[in-house]
Every structure is written in structure tokens, then in C-alpha cells.
N, C-alpha and C positions, 0 to 999 in steps of 0.2 A: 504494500500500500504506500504512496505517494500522495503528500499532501496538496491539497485541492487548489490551496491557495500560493503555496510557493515551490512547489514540486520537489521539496523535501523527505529524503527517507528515513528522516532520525524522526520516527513516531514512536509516542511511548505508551502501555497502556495506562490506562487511568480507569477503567470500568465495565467489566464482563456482564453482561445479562443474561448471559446464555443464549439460545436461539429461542427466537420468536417469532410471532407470526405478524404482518403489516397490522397495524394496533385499529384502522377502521374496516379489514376486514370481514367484517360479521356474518356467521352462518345462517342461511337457510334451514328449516327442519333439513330438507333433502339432503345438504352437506354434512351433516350429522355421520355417517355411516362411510365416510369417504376421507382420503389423504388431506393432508392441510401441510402446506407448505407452510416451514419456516427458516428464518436467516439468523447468523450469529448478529448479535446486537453487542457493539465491542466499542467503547467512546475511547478515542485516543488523542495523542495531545502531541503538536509538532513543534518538537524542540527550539526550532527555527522563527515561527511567526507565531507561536501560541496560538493557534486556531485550534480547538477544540471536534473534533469530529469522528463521525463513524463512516465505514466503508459502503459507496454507492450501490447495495446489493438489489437495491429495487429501482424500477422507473418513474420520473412524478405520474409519468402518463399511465401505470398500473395501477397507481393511485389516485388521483386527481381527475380523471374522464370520466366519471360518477364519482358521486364525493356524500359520505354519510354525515356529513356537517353542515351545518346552516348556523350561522352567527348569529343571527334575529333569535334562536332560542334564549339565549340570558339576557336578561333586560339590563342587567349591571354594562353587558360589554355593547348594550346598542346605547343606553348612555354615557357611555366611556366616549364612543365615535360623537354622539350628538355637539358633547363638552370639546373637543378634539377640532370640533368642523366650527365652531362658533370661535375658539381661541384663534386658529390659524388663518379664520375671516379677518379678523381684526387684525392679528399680527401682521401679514400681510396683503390686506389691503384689498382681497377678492373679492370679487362682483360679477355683474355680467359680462364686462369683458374679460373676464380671467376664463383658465381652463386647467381642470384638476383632471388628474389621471389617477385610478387606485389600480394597483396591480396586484389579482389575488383578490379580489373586490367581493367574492362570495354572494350571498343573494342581497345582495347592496344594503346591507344593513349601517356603514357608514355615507355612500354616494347618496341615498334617500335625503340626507341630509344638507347637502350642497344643493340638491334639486328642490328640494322645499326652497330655500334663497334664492333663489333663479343663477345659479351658479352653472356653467358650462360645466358638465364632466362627461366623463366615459369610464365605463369599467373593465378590465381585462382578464376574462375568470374562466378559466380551463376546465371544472368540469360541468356538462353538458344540462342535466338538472338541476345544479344552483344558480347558472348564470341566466337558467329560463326563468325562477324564481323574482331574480332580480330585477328581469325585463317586465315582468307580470307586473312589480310594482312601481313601475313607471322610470327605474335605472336606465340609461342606457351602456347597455354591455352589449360585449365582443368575448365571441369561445378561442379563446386562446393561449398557450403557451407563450408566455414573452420571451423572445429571444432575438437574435438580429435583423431576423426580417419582418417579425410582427412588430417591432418598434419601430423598424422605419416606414412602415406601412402606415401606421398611428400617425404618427408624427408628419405624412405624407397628405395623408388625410384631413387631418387636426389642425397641424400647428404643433409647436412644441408647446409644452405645462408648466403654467407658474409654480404648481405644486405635482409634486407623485408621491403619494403616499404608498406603505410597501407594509402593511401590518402582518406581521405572524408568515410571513414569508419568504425573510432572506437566509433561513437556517433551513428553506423547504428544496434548496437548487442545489443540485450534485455539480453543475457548471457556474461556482460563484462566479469566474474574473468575467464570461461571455454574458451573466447574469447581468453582473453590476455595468458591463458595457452598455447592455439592453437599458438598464436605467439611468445611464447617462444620454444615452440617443432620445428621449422619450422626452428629456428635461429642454427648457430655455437654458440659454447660458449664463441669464441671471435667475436663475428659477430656483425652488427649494426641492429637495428629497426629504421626507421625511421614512427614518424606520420604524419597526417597533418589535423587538426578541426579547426573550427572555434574556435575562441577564445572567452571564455564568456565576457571578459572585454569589448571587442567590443556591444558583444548583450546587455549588461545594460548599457553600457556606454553610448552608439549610440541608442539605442530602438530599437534596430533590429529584433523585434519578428517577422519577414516573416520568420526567419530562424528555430521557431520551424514550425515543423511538426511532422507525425507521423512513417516516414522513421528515425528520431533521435531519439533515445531514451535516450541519456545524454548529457550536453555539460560539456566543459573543461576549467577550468585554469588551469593549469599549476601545482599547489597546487592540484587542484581533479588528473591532469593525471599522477601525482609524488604516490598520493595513490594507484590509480588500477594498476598500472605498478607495483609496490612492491608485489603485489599479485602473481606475477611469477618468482618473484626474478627479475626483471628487473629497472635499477634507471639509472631515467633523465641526461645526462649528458652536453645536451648541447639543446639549443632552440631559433631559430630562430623568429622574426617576421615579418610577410608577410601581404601584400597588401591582398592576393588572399580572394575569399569569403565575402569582405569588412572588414578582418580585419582576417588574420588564425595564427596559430602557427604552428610550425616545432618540432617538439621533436622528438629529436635522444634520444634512451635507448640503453643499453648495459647491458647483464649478471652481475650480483651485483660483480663478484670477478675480472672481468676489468673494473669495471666502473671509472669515476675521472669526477665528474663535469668541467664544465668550467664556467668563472664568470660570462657567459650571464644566466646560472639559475640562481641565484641570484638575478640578475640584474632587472628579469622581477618578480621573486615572489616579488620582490620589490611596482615594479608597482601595483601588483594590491592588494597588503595590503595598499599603498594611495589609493585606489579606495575601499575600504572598504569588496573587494572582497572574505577575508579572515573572514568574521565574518557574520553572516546571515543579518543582519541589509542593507547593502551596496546593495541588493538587492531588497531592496522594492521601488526602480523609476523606475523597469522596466514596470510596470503594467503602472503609469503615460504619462510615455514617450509612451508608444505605443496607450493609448487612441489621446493623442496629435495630433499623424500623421494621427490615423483615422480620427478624426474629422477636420483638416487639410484638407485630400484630399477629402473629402465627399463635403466640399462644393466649394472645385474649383470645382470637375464634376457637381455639383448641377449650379454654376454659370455657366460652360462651356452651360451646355442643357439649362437652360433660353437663353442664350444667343445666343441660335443659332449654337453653334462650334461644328464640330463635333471632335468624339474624338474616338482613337482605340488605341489597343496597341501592344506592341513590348515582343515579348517572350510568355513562357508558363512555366515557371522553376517551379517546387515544391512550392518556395520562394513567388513565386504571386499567387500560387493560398491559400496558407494561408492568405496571404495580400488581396484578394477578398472576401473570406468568411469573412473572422474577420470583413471588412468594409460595407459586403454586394452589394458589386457591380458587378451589372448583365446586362443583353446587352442594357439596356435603358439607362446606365451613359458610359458604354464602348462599343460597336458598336461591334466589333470582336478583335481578337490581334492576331499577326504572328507570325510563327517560323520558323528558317530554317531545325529543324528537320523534314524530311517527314512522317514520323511514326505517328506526330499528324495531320497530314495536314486533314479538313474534320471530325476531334474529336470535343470536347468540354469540356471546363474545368469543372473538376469537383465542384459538388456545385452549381455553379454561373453558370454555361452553357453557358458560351459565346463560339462561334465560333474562331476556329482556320485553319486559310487561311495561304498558302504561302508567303513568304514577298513581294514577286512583287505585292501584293494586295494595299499597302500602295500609291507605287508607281503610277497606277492605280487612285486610289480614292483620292488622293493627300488632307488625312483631314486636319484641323485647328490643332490639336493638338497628339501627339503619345505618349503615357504614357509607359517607358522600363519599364517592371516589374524584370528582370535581372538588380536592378541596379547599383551590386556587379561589372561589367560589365561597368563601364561608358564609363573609354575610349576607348574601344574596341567598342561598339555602339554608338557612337557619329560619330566615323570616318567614320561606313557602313552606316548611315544615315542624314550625313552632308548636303545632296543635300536635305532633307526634307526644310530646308529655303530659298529653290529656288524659293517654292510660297506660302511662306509666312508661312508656316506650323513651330511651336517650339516642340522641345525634353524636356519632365517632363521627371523626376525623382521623385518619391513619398519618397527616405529616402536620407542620413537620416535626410531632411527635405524638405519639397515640394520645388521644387530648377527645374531652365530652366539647358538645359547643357552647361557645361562647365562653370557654376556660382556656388555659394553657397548662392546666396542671392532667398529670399523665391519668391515662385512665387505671384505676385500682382493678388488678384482676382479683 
């Protein structure tokens, strides 16, 4: 393996998962009775540019040309976008003559937002039933993979974008440097990029290994997303930190010859040279930490089933079903889990094959215990499940450490 971003072969490892299967997946009954492919899930760290990643063992296009996610399901993350589109109006000055581009735009749960403003945009969203989703509610999207020729197609078309926004999808491209090219052809040459990843200092910091899978193929500090972005002429100039994902970054880039930092880069590559982030060493507790929590939750479900409790769970996000394989838990420690997505409703996760029911199921069966595997998500699910303690039933949380809700103290087996 050779690293993605500077074609270095001093990788190191930093976190096995074993093999797994692509985390959205989901079985049909029919699947049931049949093979399931799966890939070693192995995060490694390039001594050279500290780009954190895992090897391209899948395609986005076996992934992304149907897509079992739609963003509009959590209300928390369509007002995350709402708040998002009202700052970056003002900040930069968008109107009707402007033109935003989201790449990764999903059933336009952010774009819906510029278009309410009479805001030019267009969305660029590869798989084939979110991006109709999108178009239903009045987005306008385009089905495709962004890469050199669908940018310059855009941009042919269009005009180039005051703004491109890229949420939750620059850790999604096996081809960053032809990626980040695509999102510099797509930009004005005073225009803004905005990102938004998970932040690596959260995943070692916190052990939040539910967040590898194999829909990401690198994660970011700050330090790695200052390198790939130089790769298109493109420098960091300002970086937010956010709540969202349990811990993301915000990176605004700008064409190198308007760029000007501001003091919050600094501010935060600060941060994570204390967290040792910036030298390969500061990376070897992730492996630790994440044995930790498996062995952690394994034996509260181990005690919950002696004990008689029953126990199901809440969600179905990519995030848990790494979090199930890696622990091994399958429908004897977890009963079923719910989503409000209906697209998995009557599926099964993959790997672990547990059932996925409607969330009135919960309601219904009124268990002892409901384990969110969303639990990036707390206080958004805490409030839609509040009434679970009406008979007697408690909300786990398995990160980032087995915790009841709305507590940080561990759960007593």
C-alpha cells in the first residue's frame, strides 16, 4: 500500500478491525442464506504527510449509485446546514447573483436552503435515488461522480462558485489529489471551499473507531487537510470547530493568491501538536482505547442477557455497524434496532444480521434497555426517546464510554 496523498510507502499500522463488510450494505431477507463479502478494515498512518487512511478495497460507485442515507432524516444535521447557509450568506455576501455548488449534496437537505433565499445553486450527488429525492424537493441536482470532466462540465455550464461546499465527503474519495483538483476547477478564483470531516483528534483522542469504515478512505487534521489542499493550489485559511459527527472540522480554503489565514488555523494546529497528533507516535492509543469500549460493552450485553433484560437498538448508521462487527454483536446480545429511515425498514445489518424494524417497534415492545448506535446524535435522540423511562426502560450510549443518557458516568453492570 502507497499513500494516497504523497505516494509514500512508510505506512504504519495504527488500527485493525478485522474484515468487514461495506457498513451501508444491508441485507434483504433473500440475502440471508447467501455469501456476504467482506474487506480487511486496517486504518494506517503515512509517516511522511500524516494522512491517516485505509486501503481502496471498494469503489465509491459500489457504494454511492444507491445510497441507504438520506441526511433530511436528523433534524439536528438539516439545522446544522440551515445555520451553515445563513452564516456563509452573510459572510460572504451571497445573493442572487452568486452560485453555490455542494458536492455530495445528498437529497438536498443543505441546497433546500440557499433555494428558499433565491440563491443560485446546483447539487452534485452520485447516487441515483437521493439525488431524485433532492430534485422532488425542488434542488436542482446532477447524478454524478465529481471528477475532471464532470467539473469542467459544471463549470462549462454554470460558471464557476462563489462557494462549494464538500460536507462529509472529502474522507469519501480513494482519488484525493484528482478529487481536490475537481474542487478546485469547480471554484472562482476568488471563490471559497468550504469542508467538513470528522476530525482525527477526536477519533484518537475519544477512540472513536465506529467512524472508520470503508465508505472513508482518509481522515483529517487539519495538518493532513493543509497538505492535500496545497495539491490544487488551494490553502487553509480559516477552521472552524464543531460539535457535529462527535467532534468535525470546518475548513474554508481559498485559491493560494487570495488566500490570508486567520488565527483560528493556528490556533487549532496548535491543538493537536499537544495531542501528539503531528508526529506518528501520538497515534498508537487508538488501537487501546477502542479494545477498551469493546470489551466495555460486551459484557454489559453479556450481563444484560444473564440477567434477563432485554435489549435493542436505536439507528442503523454506517458508525454501528463497524461498532457490531468489530464487537461481534448479533441478534442474541441485541434483539433488533430501529430507524427512521424507511429504505432499511425489513433489511439487516450487515455482518451481524440483526433486524431492522420501524421505530414504533420500540414503543410496542417497551425493552429494558435501547443501545443508540448514532451516538454522535445524543441530544437529538435522547429528546425523540425520552418517554423510553416511562416504564422503566434506560438510553446507553456505547462511546465515548458506556454512559446512560444524558450522564457521562459509566454504566454500572
Amino acid at each position: 500500500m502507497q499513500c494516497r496523498l504523497c505516494d509514500s510507502d512508510r505506512l504504519v499500522s495504527v488500527l485493525d478491525l478485522g474484515a468487514t463488510p461495506p457498513c451501508e450494505s444491508f441485507l434483504s431477507e433473500a440475502q440471508l442464506d447467501l455469501p456476504e463479502a467482506t474487506y480487511p478494515l486496517h486504518l494506517r498512518l503515512c509517516r511522511d504527510c500524516l494522512l491517516l487512511q485505509i486501503p481502496a478495497l471498494i469503489t465509491p460507485e459500489e457504494t454511492f449509485t444507491e445510497y441507504a442515507y438520506f441526511s433530511s432524516y436528523s433534524r439536528s444535521w438539516v439545522d446544522h446546514a440551515e445555520r451553515f447557509v445563513a452564516t456563509a450568506t452573510e459572510r460572504l455576501g451571497l445573493g442572487s447573483d452568486s452560485f453555490v455548488v455542494e458536492v455530495a449534496s445528498n437529497d438536498g437537505y443543505l441546497l433546500r436552503h440557499a433555494v428558499a433565499r433565491d440563491i443560485p445553486c446546483l447539487g452534485i450527488e452520485p447516487s441515483v435515488n437521493v439525488g431524485a429525492a433532492a430534485r422532488a424537493a425542488g434542488v436542482p441536482t446532477e447524478t454524478a461522480f465529481l471528477d475532471a470532466e464532470s467539473a469542467a462540465r459544471v463549470r462549462a455550464e454554470h460558471g464557476p462558485a462563489d462557494l462549494v461546499v464538500a460536507n462529509n465527503v472529502y474522507a469519501h474519495v480513494p482519488d484525493l489529489r484528482g478529487f481536490t483538483h475537481a474542487l478546485r476547477t469547480l471554484l472562482a478564483d476568488d471563490g471559497w471551499l468550504s469542508i467538513e470531516v470528522h476530525h482525527a483528534l477526536n477519533l484518537v483522542r475519544l477512540g472513536q473507531f465506529d467512524t472508520v469504515y470503508h465508505e472513508h478512505f482518509q481522515y483529517y487534521t487539519v495538518h493532513s487537510a493543509q497538505r492535500a489542499l496545497a495539491v490544487a493550489g488551494l490553502t487553509v485559511v480559516d477552521v472552524e470547530l464543531l460539535e457535529t459527527h462527535g467532534g468535525s472540522i470546518r475548513v474554508w480554503a481559498r485559491p493560494d493568491p487570495v488566500a490570508v489565514p486567520t488565527a483560528r488555523v493556528a490556533e487549532v494546529l496548535v491543538l493537536e501538536r499537544a495531542a501528539d497528533l503531528h508526529v506518528p507516535a501520538g497515534y498508537a492509543e487508538l488501537g487501546v482505547r477502542a479494545e477498551r469500549v469493546r470489551l466495555e460493552l460486551l459484557r454489559f450485553l453479556l450481563d444484560c442477557r444473564e440477567q434477563g433484560r432485554r435489549v435493542v437498538g436505536y439507528g442503523a448508521p454506517g458508525k454501528g455497524n463497524t461498532l457490531l462487527n468489530y464487537c461481534g454483536i448479533r441478534p442474541d446480545l441485541l434483539e433488533y434496532t430501529v430507524d427512521r429511515n424507511p429504505y432499511k425498514h425489513g433489511r439487516f445489518t450487515p455482518g451481524t444480521r440483526i433486524p431492522i424494524h420501524p421505530p414504533e417497534r420500540i414503543d410496542a415492545d417497551r425493552p429494558d434497555v435501547v443501545l443508540v448506535l448514532p451516538w454522535n446524535l445524543e441530544t437529538e435522540i435522547t429528546a425523540q426517546l425520552r418517554h423510553v423511562g416511562d416504564w422503566g426502560g434506560e438510553l446507553v450510549y456505547p462511546l465515548p464510554v458506556l454512559h446512560r443518557a444524558g450522564t457521562e458516568t459509566k454504566v454500572n453492570r
